[in-house]
C-alpha positions in Angstrom: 8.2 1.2 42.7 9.0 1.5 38.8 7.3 -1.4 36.6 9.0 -1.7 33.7 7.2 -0.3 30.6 5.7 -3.0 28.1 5.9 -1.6 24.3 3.1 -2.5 22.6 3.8 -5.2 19.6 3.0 -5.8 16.5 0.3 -9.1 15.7 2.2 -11.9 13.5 0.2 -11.1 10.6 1.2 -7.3 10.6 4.9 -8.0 11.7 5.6 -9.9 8.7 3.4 -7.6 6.5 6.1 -5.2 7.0 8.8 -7.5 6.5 7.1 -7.6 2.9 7.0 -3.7 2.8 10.5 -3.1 3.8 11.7 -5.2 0.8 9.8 -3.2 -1.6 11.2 -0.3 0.0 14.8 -1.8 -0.8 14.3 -2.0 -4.4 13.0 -5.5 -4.7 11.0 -5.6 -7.9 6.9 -6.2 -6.9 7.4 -9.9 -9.3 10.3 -11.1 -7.1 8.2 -10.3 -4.2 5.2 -12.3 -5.5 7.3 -15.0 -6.5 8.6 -15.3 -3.0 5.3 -14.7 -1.3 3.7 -17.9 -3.8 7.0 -20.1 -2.8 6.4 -19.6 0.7 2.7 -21.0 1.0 1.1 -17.6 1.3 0.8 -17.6 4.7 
């Protein structure tokens, strides 16, 4: 009997980290990014 495999994911806190990462990857300037991160409640 085959279970299905469960990949493992990523905590909230890292998921959206990357989020942040990828942007900057993009070629979003770091103030933009700060901007955005201070607008959204730094959460």
């Amino acid at each position: 009997m085959n279970t299905p495999r469960r990949f493992p994911t990523l905590p909230s806190s890292q998921s959206g980290r990357m989020g942040w990462v990828l942007l900057w990857l993009l070629g979003v300037p770091v103030p933009v990014l700060v901007l955005l991160f201070m607008l959204r409640g730094c959460t």
